[in-house]
C-alpha atoms as a printed R data frame, in Angstrom:
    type eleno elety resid chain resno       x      y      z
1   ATOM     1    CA   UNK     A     1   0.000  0.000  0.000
2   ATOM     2    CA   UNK     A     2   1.452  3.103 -1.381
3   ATOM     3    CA   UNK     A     3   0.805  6.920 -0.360
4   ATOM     4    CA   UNK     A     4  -0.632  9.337 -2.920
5   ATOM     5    CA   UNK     A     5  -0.884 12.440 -0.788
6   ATOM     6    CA   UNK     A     6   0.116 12.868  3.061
7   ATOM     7    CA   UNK     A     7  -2.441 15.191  4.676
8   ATOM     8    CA   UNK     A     8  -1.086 15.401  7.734
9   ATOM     9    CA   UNK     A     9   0.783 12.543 10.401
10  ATOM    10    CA   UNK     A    10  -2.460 10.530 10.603
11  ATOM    11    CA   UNK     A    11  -4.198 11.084  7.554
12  ATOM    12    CA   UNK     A    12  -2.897  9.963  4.268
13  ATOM    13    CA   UNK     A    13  -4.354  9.064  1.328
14  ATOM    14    CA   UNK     A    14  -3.345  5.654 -0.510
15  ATOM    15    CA   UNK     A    15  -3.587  3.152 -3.135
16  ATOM    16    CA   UNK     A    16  -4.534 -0.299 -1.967
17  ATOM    17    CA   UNK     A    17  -2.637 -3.330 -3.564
18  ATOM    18    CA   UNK     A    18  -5.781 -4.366 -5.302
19  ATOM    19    CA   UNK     A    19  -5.747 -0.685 -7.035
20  ATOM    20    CA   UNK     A    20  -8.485  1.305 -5.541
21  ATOM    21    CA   UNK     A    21  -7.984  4.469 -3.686
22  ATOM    22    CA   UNK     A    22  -8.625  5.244 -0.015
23  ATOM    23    CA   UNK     A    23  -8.126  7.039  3.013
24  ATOM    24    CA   UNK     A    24  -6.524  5.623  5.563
25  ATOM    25    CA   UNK     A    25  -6.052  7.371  9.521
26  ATOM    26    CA   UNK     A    26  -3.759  5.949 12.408
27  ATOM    27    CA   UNK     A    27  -1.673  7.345 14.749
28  ATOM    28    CA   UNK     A    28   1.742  8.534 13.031
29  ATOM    29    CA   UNK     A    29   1.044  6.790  9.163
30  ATOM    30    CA   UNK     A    30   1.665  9.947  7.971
31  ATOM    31    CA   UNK     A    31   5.049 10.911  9.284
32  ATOM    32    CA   UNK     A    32   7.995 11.545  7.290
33  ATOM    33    CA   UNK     A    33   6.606 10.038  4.498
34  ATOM    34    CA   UNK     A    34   6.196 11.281  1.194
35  ATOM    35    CA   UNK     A    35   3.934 10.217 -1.855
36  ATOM    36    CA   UNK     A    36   5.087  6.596 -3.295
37  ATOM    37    CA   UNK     A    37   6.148  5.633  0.378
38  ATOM    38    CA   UNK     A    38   4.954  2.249  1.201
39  ATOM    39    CA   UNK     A    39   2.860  2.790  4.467
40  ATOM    40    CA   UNK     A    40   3.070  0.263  7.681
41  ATOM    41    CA   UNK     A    41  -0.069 -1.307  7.646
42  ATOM    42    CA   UNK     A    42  -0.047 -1.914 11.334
43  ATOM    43    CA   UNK     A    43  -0.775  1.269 11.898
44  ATOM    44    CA   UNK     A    44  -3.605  1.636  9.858
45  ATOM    45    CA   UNK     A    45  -6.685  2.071 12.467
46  ATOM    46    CA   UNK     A    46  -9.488  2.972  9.565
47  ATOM    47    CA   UNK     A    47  -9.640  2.887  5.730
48  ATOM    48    CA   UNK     A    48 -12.108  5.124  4.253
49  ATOM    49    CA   UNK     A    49 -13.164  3.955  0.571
50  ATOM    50    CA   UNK     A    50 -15.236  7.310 -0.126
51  ATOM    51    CA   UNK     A    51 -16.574  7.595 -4.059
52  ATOM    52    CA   UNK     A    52 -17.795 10.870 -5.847
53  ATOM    53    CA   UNK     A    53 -18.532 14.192 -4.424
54  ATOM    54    CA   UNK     A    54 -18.112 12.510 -0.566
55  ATOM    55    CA   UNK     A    55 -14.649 11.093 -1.228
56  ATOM    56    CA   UNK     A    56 -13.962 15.202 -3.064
57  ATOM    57    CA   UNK     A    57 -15.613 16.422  0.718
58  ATOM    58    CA   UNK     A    58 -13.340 14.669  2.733
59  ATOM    59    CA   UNK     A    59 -10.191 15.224  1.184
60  ATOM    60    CA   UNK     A    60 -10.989 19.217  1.100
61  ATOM    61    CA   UNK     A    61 -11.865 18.620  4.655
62  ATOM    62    CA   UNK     A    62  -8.421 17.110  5.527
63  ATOM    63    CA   UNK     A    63  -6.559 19.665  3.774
64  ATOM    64    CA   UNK     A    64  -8.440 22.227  5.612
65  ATOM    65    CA   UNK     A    65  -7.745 20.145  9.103
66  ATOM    66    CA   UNK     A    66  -5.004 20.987 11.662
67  ATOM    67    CA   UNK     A    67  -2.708 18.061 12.688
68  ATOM    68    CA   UNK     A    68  -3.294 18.641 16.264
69  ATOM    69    CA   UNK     A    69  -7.197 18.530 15.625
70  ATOM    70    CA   UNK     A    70  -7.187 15.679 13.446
71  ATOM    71    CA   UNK     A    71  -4.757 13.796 16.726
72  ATOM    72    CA   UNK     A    72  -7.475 14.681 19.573
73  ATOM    73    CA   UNK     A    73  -9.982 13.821 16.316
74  ATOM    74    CA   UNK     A    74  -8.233 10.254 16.569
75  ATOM    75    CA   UNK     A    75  -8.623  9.612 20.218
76  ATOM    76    CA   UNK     A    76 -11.866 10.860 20.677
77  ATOM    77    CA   UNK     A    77 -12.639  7.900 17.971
78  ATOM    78    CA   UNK     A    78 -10.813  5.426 19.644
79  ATOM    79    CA   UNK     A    79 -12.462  5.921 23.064
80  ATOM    80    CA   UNK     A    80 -15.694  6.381 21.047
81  ATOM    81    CA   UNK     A    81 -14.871  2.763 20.036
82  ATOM    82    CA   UNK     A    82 -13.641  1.471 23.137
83  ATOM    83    CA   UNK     A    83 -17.180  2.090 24.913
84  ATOM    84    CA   UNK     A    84 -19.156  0.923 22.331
85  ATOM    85    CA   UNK     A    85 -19.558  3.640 20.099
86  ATOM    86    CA   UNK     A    86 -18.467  2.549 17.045
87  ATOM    87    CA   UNK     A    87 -18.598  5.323 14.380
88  ATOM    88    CA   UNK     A    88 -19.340  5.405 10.469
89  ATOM    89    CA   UNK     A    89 -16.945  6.843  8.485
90  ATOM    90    CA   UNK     A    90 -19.688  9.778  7.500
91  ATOM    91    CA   UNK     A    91 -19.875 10.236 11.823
92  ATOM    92    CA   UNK     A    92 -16.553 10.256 11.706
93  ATOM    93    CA   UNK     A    93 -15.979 12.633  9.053
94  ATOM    94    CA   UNK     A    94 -19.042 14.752 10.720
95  ATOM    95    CA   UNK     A    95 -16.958 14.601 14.109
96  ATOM    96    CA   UNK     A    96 -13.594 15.609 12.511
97  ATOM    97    CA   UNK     A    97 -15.333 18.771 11.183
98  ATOM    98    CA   UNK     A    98 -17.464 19.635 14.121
99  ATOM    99    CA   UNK     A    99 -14.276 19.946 15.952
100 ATOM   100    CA   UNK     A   100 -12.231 22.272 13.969
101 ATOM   101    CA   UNK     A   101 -15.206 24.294 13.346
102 ATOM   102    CA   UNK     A   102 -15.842 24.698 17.346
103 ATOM   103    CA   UNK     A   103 -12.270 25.569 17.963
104 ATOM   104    CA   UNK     A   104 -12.013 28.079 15.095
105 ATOM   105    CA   UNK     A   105 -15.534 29.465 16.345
106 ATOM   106    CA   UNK     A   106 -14.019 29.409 20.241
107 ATOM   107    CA   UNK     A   107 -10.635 31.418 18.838
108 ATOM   108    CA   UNK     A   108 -13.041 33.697 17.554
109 ATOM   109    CA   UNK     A   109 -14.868 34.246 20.537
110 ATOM   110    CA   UNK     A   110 -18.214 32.909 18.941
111 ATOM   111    CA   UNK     A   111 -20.558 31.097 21.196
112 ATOM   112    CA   UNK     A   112 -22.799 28.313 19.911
113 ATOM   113    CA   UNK     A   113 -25.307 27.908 22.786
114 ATOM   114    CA   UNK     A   114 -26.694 24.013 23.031
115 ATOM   115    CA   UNK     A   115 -30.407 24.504 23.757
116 ATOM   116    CA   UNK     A   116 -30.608 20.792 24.660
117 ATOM   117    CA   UNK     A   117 -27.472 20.375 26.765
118 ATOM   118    CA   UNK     A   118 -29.672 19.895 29.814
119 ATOM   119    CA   UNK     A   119 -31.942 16.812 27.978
120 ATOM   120    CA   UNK     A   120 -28.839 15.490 26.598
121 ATOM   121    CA   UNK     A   121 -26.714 15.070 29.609
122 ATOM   122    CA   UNK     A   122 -30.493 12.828 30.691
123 ATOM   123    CA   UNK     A   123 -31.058 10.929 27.905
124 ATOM   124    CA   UNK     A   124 -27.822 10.262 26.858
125 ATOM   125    CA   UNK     A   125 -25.715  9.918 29.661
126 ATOM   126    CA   UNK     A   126 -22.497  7.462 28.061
127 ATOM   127    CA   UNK     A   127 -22.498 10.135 25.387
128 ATOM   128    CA   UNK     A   128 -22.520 13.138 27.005
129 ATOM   129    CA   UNK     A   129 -20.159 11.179 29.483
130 ATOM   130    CA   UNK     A   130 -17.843 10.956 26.595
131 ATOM   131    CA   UNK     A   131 -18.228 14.079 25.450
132 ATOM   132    CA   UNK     A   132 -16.654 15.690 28.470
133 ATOM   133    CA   UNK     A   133 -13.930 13.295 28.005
134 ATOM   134    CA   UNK     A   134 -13.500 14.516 24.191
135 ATOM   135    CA   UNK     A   135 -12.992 18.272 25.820
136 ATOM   136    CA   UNK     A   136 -10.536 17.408 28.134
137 ATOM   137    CA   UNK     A   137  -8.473 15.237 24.884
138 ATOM   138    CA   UNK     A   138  -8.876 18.735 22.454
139 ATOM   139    CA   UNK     A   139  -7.555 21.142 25.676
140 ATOM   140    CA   UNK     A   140  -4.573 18.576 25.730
141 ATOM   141    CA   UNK     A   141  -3.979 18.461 22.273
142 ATOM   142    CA   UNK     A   142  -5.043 21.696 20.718
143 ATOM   143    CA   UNK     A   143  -4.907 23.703 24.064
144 ATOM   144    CA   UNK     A   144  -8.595 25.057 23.330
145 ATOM   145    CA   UNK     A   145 -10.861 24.800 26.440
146 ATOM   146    CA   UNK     A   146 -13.901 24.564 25.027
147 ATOM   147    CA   UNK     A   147 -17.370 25.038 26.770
148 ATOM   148    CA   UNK     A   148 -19.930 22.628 28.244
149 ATOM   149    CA   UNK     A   149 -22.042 23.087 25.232
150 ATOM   150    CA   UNK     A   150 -19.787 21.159 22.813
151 ATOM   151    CA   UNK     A   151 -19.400 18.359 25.100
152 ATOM   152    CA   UNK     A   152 -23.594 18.051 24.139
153 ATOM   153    CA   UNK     A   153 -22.903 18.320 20.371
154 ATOM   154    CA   UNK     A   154 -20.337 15.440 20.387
155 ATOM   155    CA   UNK     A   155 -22.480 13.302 22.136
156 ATOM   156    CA   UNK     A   156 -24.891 14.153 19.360
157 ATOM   157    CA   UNK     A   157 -22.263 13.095 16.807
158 ATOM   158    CA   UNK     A   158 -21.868  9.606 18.574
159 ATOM   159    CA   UNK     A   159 -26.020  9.041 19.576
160 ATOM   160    CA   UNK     A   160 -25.961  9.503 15.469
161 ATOM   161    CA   UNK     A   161 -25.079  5.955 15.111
162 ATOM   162    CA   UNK     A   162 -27.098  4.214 17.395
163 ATOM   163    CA   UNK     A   163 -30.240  6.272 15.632
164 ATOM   164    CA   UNK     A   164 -30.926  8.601 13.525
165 ATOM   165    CA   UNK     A   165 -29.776 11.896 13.964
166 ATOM   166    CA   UNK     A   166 -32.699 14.114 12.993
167 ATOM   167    CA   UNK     A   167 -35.025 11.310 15.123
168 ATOM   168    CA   UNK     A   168 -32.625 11.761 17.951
169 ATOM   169    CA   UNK     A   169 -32.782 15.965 17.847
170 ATOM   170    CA   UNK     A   170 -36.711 15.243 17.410
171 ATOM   171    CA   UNK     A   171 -36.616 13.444 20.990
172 ATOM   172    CA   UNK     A   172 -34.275 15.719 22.611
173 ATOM   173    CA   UNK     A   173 -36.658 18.545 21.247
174 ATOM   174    CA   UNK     A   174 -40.094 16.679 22.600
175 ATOM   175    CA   UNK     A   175 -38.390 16.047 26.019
176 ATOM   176    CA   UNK     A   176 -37.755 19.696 26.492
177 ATOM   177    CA   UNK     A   177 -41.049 20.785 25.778
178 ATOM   178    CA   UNK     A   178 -42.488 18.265 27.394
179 ATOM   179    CA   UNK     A   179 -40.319 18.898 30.411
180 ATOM   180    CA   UNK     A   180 -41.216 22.853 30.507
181 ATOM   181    CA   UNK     A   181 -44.772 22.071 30.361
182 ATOM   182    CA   UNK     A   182 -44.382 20.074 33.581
183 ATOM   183    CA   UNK     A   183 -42.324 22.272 35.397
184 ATOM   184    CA   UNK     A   184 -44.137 25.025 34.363
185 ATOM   185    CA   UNK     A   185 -47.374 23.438 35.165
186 ATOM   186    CA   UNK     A   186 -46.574 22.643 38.422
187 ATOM   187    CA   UNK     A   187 -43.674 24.923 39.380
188 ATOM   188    CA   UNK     A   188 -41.380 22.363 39.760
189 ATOM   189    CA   UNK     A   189 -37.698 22.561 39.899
190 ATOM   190    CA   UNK     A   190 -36.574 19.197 39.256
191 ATOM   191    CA   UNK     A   191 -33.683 17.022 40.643
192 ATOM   192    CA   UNK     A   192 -31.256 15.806 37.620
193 ATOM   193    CA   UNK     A   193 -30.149 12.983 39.460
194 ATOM   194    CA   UNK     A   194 -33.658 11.627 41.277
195 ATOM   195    CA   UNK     A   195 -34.791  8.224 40.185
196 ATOM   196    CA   UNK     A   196 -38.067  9.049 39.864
197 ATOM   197    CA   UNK     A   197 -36.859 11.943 37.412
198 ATOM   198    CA   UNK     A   198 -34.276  9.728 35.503
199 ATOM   199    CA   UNK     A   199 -37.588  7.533 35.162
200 ATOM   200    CA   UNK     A   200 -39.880 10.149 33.757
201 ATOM   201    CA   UNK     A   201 -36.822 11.129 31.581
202 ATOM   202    CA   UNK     A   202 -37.062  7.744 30.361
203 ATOM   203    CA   UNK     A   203 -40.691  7.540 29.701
204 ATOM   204    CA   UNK     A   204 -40.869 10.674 27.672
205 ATOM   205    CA   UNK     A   205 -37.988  9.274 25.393
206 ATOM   206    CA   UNK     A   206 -40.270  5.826 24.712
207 ATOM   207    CA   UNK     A   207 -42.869  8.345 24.358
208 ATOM   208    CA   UNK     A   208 -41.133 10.411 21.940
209 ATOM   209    CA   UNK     A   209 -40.173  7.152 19.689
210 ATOM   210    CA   UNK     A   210 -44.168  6.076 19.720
211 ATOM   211    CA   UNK     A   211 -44.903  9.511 18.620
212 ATOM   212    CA   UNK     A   212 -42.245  9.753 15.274
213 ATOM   213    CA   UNK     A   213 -43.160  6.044 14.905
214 ATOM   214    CA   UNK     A   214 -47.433  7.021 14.975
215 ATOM   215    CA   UNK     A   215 -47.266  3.890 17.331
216 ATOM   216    CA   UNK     A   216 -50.516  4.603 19.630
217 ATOM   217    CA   UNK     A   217 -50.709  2.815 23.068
218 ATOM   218    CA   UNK     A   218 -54.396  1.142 23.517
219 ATOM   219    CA   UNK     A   219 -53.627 -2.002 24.816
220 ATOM   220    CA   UNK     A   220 -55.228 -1.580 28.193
221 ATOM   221    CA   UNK     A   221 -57.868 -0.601 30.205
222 ATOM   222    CA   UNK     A   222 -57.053  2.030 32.606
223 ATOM   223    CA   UNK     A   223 -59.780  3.774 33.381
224 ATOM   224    CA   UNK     A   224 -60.607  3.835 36.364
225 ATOM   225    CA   UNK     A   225 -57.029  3.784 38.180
226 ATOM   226    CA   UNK     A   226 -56.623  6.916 35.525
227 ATOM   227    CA   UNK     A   227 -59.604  9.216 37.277
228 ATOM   228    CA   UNK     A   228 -57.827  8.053 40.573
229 ATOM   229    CA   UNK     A   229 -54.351  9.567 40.044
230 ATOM   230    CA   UNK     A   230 -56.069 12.304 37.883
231 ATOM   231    CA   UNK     A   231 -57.707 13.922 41.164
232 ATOM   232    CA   UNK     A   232 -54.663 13.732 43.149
233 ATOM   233    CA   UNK     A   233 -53.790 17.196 42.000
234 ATOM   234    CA   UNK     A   234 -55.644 19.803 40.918
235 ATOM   235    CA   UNK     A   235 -52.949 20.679 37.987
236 ATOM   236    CA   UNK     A   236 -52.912 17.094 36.694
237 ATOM   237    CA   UNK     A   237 -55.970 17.774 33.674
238 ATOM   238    CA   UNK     A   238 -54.539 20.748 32.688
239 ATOM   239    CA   UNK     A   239 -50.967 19.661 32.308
240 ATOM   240    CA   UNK     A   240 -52.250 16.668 30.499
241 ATOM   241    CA   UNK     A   241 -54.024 19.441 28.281
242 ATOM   242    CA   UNK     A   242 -51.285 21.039 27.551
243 ATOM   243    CA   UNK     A   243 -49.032 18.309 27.002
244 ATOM   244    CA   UNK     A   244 -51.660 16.733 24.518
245 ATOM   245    CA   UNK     A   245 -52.299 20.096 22.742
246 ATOM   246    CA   UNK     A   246 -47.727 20.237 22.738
247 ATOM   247    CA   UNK     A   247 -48.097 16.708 21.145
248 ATOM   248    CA   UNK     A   248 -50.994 17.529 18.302
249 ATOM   249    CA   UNK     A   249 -49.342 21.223 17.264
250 ATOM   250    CA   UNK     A   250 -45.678 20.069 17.259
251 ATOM   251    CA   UNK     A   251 -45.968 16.317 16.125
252 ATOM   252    CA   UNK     A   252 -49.350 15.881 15.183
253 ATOM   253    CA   UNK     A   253 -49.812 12.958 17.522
254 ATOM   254    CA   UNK     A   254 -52.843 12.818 20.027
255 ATOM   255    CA   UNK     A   255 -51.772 11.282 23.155
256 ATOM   256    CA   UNK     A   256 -54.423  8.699 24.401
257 ATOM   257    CA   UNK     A   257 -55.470  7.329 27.198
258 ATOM   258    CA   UNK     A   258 -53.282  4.726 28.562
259 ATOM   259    CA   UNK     A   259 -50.093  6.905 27.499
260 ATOM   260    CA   UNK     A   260 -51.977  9.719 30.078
261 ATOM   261    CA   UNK     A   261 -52.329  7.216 32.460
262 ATOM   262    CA   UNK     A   262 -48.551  6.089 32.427
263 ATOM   263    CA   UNK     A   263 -48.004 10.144 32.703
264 ATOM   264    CA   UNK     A   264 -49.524 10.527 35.500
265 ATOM   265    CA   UNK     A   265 -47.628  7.620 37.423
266 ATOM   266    CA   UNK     A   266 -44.531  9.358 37.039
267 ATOM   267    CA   UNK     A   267 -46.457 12.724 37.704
268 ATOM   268    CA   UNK     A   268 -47.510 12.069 40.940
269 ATOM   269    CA   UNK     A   269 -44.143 10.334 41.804
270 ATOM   270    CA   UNK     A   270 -41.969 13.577 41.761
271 ATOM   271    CA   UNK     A   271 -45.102 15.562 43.049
C-alpha cells in the first residue's frame, strides 16, 4: 500500500494493492513520508473507501484540518470505540469537522449555545459522558478549552449511530417541551439525578419514539385507576391538556389514554 498524498501525520491518502484508492487514519502513518512511500499497515486504524462528491468532501476537509485537531480527532474515535460507540466513516468525518469548526468558532470568541445540553446530559448519559472526556483530549492536544455546550454536540455526533440523527434531535426537542410544560405546570424545579426523574426522563424518550413512529398505546384498560391519580392534584388535567395540545401542534400525535395514564404515574411520583 502506497501513499498518494500525506495530509497530515495521521491522515494519508493511498492506493490499496488491489488498485483502488482510499483514506486511511492511524496514529503517526503519515510521518515523514512522502507520496510513493509504502505505508506500515499496522498502523492503519481505519480505511475510508469514499466515491464521488463525498470522497472530493473529505479530502478538502483534511486539507483544511489541523494536525493537532485531526490527533485529539483520533482519540476521541478510539475511546468512542472502546465504549461501544463505534462510528461510520460519514460520523466520523461529521466529528472531525465539528471539531475544527468549534475551535475556530471558540478562537473567535463565537458562542454556539446548546439549547438541549440539559436533555442530553439525561437521555444520553455514556455520550454526554464521553463528550466531556473529548474536551478534556482537544484542551490537551489543541490547548482550546472549550465550553460545556460542545461536550452536548459530540455526544450528538456519537447518539448519530445508534439512531438517527434528525429522530434523535426530534426526541431531545419533545423532552424539552415536554419537560417545561411540567415544570411550568406545576412549578417544579426538578432534581437531575432523582430516580423518579431519571424515570420520567425515560418515559418521555419511549414516548417520543411512539410519537415519530405514529405507534398509539391502547392495549389496556385504565380507566378507572386513571380518574384516581387524575384527582390527586388539581394541575394534573390541565398539564395533560397542555401536554396533549404540545403533542398535536408540534408532532401531530394525540396522546391517548393509557399513554396519560402512564403520565400521570410518574407525575404524581416527583409531586
Amino acid at each position: 500500500m502506497r501513499s498518494i498524498k500525506i495530509f497530515n501525520n495521521n491522515a494519508v491518502s493511498v492506493v490499496t494493492p488491489s488498485g483502488r484508492e482510499a483514506i486511511v487514519l492511524g496514529n503517526g502513518i503519515g510521518f515523514a513520508k512522502r507520496p510513493g512511500d509504502e505505508i506500515d499497515e499496522r498502523k492503519i486504524q481505519k480505511v475510508y473507501y469514499i466515491q464521488d462528491e463525498m470522497q472530493m468532501k473529505f479530502l478538502q476537509m483534511l486539507r483544511d484540518i489541523r494536525p493537532d485537531v485531526m490527533d485529539a480527532a483520533d482519540r476521541i474515535i478510539a475511546l468512542a470505540d472502546a465504549e461501544g460507540c463505534f462510528m461510520s466513516s460519514q460520523a466520523t468525518m461529521s466529528l472531525i469537522d465539528h471539531i475544527n469548526f468549534a475551535i475556530e468558532r471558540q478562537d473567535k470568541g463565537m458562542a454556539l449555545p446548546n439549547l438541549l445540553l440539559g436533555e442530553t446530559k439525561l437521555l444520553y448519559r455514556k455520550e454526554y459522558a464521553l463528550g466531556c472526556r473529548a474536551l478534556e483530549i482537544i484542551e490537551e492536544h489543541c490547548g482550546v478549552a472549550l465550553p460545556e455546550d460542545e461536550a452536548g454536540y459530540i455526544a450528538l455526533h456519537l447518539i448519530a449511530n445508534s439512531v438517527d440523527r434528525d429522530a434523535a434531535y426530534g426526541i431531545l426537542k419533545f423532552v424539552k417541551g415536554a419537560l417545561d410544560i411540567i415544570k411550568g405546570t406545576y412549578g417544579l424545579m426538578l432534581d437531575d439525578e432523582s430516580l423518579d426523574t431519571i424515570r420520567l426522563i425515560t418515559h418521555l424518550k419511549f414516548l417520543a419514539q411512539r410519537i415519530f413512529q405514529k405507534t398509539v398505546w391502547t392495549d389496556e384498560k385504565v380507566d378507572d385507576l386513571y380518574e384516581q391519580l387524575l384527582c390527586r392534584n388539581p394541575q394534573n388535567q390541565e398539564c395533560l391538556r397542555r401536554l396533549d395540545a404540545y403533542c398535536s401542534k408540534e408532532f401531530g400525535y394525540t396522546l391517548s389514554r393509557q399513554e396519560k395514564f402512564y403520565l400521570l404515574i410518574h407525575l404524581t411520583k416527583i409531586l
